[in-house]
Backbone as JSON Lines, residues from 0, in Angstrom:
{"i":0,"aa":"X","n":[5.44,17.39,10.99],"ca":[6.21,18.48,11.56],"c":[6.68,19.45,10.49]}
{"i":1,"aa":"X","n":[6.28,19.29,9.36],"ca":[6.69,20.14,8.19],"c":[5.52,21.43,8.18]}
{"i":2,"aa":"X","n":[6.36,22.76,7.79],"ca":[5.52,23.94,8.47],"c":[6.04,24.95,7.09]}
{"i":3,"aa":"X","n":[6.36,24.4,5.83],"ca":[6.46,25.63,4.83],"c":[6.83,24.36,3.72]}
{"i":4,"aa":"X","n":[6.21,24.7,2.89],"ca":[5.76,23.58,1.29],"c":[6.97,24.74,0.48]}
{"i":5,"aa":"X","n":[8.05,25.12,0.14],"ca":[8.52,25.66,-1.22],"c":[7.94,24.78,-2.36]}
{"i":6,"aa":"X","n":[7.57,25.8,-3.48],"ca":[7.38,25.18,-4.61],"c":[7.78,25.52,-5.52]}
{"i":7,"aa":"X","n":[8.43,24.77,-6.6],"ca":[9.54,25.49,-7.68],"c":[8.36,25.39,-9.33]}
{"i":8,"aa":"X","n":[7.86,26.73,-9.35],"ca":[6.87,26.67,-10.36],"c":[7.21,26.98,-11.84]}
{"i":9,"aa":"X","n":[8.4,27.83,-11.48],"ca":[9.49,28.29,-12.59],"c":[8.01,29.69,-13.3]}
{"i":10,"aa":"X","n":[8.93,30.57,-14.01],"ca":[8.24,31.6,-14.74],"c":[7.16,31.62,-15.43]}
{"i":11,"aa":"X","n":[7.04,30.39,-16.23],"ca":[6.21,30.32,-17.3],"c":[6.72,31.22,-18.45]}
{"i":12,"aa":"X","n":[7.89,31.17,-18.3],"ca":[8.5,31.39,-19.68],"c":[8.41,30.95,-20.91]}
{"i":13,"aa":"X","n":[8.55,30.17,-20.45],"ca":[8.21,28.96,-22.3],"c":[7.35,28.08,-22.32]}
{"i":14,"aa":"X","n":[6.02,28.42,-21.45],"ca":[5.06,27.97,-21.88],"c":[4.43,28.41,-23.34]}
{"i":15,"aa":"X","n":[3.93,27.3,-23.83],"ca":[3.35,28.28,-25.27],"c":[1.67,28.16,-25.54]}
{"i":16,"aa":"X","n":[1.28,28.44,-24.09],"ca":[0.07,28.64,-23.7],"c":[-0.72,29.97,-24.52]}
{"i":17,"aa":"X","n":[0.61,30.91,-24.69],"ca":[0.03,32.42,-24.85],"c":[-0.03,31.84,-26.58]}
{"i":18,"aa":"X","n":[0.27,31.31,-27.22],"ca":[0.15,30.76,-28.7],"c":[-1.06,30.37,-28.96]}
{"i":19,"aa":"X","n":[-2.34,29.65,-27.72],"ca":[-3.55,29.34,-28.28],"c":[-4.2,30.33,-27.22]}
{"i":20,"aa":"X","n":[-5.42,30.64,-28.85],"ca":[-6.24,31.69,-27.93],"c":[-7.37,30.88,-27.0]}
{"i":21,"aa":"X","n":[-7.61,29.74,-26.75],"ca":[-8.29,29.02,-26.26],"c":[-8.31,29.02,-24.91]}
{"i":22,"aa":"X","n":[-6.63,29.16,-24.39],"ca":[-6.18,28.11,-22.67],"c":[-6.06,29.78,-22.26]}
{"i":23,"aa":"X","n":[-6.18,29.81,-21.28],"ca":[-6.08,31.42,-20.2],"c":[-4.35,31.19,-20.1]}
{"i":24,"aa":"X","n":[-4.02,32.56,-20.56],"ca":[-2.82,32.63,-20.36],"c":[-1.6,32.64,-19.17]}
{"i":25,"aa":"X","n":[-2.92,32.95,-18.07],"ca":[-2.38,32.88,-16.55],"c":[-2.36,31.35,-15.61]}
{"i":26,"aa":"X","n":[-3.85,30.73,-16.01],"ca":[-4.04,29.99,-14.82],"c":[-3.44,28.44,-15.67]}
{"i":27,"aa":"X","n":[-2.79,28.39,-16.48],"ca":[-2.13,27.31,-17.37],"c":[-1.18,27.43,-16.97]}
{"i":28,"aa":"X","n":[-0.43,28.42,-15.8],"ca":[0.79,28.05,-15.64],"c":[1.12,27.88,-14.17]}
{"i":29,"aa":"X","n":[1.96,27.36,-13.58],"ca":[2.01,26.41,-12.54],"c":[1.37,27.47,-11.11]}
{"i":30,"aa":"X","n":[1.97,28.68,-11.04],"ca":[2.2,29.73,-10.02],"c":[1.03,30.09,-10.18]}
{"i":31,"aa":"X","n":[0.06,29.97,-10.84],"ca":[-1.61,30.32,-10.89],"c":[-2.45,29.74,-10.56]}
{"i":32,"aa":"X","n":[-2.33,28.18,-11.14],"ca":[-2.91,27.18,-10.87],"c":[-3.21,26.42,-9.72]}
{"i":33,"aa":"X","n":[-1.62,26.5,-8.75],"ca":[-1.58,25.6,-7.83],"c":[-2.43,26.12,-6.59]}
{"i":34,"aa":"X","n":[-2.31,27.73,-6.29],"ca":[-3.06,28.47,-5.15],"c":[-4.8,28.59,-5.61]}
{"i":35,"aa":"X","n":[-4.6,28.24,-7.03],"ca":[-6.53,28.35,-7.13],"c":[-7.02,27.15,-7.11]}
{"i":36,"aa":"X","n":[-6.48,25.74,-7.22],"ca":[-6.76,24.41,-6.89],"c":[-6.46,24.55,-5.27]}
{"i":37,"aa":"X","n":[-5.78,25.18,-4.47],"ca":[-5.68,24.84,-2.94],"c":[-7.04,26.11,-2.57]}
{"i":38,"aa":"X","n":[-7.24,26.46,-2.91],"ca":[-8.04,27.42,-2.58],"c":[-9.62,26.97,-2.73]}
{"i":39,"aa":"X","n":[-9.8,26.38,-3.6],"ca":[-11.05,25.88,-4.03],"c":[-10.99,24.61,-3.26]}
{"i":40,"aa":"X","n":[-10.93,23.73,-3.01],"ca":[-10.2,22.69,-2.03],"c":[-10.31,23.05,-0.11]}
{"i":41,"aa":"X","n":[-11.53,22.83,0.24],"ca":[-11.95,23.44,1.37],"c":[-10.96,22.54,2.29]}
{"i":42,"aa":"X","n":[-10.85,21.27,2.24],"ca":[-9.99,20.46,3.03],"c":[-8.66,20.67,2.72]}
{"i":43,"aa":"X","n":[-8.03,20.89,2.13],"ca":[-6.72,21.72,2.03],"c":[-6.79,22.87,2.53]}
{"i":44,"aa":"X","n":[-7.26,24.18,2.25],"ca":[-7.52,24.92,2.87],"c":[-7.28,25.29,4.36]}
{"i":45,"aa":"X","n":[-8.03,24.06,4.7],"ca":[-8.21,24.2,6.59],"c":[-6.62,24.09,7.07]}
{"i":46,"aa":"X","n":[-5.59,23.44,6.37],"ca":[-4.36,23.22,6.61],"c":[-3.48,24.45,6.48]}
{"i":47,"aa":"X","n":[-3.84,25.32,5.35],"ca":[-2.75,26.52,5.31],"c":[-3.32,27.62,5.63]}
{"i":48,"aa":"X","n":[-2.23,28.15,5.9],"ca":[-1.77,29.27,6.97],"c":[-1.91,30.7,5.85]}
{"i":49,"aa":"X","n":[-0.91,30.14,5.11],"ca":[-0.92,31.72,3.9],"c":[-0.01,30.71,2.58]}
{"i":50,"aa":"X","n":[-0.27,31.58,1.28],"ca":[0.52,31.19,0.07],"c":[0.92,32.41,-0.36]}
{"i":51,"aa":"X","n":[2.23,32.72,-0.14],"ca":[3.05,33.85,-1.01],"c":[4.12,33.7,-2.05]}
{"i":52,"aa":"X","n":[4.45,34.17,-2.16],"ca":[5.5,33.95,-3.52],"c":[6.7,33.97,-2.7]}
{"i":53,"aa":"X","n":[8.05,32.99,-3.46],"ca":[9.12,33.14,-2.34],"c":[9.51,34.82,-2.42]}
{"i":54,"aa":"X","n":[10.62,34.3,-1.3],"ca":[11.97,35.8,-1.28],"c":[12.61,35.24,-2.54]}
{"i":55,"aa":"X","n":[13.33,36.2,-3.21],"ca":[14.01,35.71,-4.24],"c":[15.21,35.06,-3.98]}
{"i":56,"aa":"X","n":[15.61,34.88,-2.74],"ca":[16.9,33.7,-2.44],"c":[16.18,32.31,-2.36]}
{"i":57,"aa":"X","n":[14.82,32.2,-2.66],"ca":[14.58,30.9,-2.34],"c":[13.5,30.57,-3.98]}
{"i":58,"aa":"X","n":[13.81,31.35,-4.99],"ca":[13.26,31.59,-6.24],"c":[12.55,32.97,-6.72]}
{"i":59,"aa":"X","n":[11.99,33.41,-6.05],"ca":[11.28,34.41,-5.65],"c":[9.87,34.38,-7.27]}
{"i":60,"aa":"X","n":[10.1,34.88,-8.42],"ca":[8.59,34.63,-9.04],"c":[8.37,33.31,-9.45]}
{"i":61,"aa":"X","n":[9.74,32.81,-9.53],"ca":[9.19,31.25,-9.67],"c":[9.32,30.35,-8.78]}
{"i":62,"aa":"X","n":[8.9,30.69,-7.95],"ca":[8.75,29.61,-6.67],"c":[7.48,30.51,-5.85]}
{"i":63,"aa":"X","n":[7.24,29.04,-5.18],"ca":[6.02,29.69,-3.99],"c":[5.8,29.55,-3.14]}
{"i":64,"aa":"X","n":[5.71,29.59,-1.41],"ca":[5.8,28.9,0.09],"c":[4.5,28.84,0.09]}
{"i":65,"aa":"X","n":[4.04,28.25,0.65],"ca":[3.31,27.55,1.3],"c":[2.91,27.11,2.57]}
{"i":66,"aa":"X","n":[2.71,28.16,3.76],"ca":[3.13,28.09,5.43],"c":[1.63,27.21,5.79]}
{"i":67,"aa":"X","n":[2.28,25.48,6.64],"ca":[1.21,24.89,6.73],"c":[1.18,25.2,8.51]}
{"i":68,"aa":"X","n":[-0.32,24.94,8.76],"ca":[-0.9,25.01,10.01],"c":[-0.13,23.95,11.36]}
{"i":69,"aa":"X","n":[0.16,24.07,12.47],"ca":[0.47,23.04,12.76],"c":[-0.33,21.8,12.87]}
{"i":70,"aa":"X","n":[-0.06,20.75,12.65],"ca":[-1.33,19.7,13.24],"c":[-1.15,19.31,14.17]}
């Protein structure tokens, strides 16, 4: 009966990802990563609805909803 995933991904502020030129500076951090692993993920997929970034009363760039399908 659960119908919205919040996720607290935080900024990526102090990651020190951007220090090696090796790791992608975007998808090393949580708010990048998590919608391109659900996305690629056809069986997850079939479950959600949409992935946006919160309102900022509920984190807003560092957080992320997640509106699931009903089952």
């Amino acid at each position: 009966k659960i119908k919205q995933i919040l996720l607290i991904t935080g900024k990526g502020l102090h990651s020190s990802s951007d220090k090696n030129i090796y790791v992608s500076k975007n998808l090393s951090k949580l708010k990048f990563a998590v919608p391109e692993y659900i996305n690629s993920q056809k069986e997850l997929l079939e479950k959600i609805i949409s992935i946006e970034v919160a309102k900022p009363e509920d984190g807003g760039e560092g957080a992320i909803i997640i509106n699931l399908k009903k089952l």
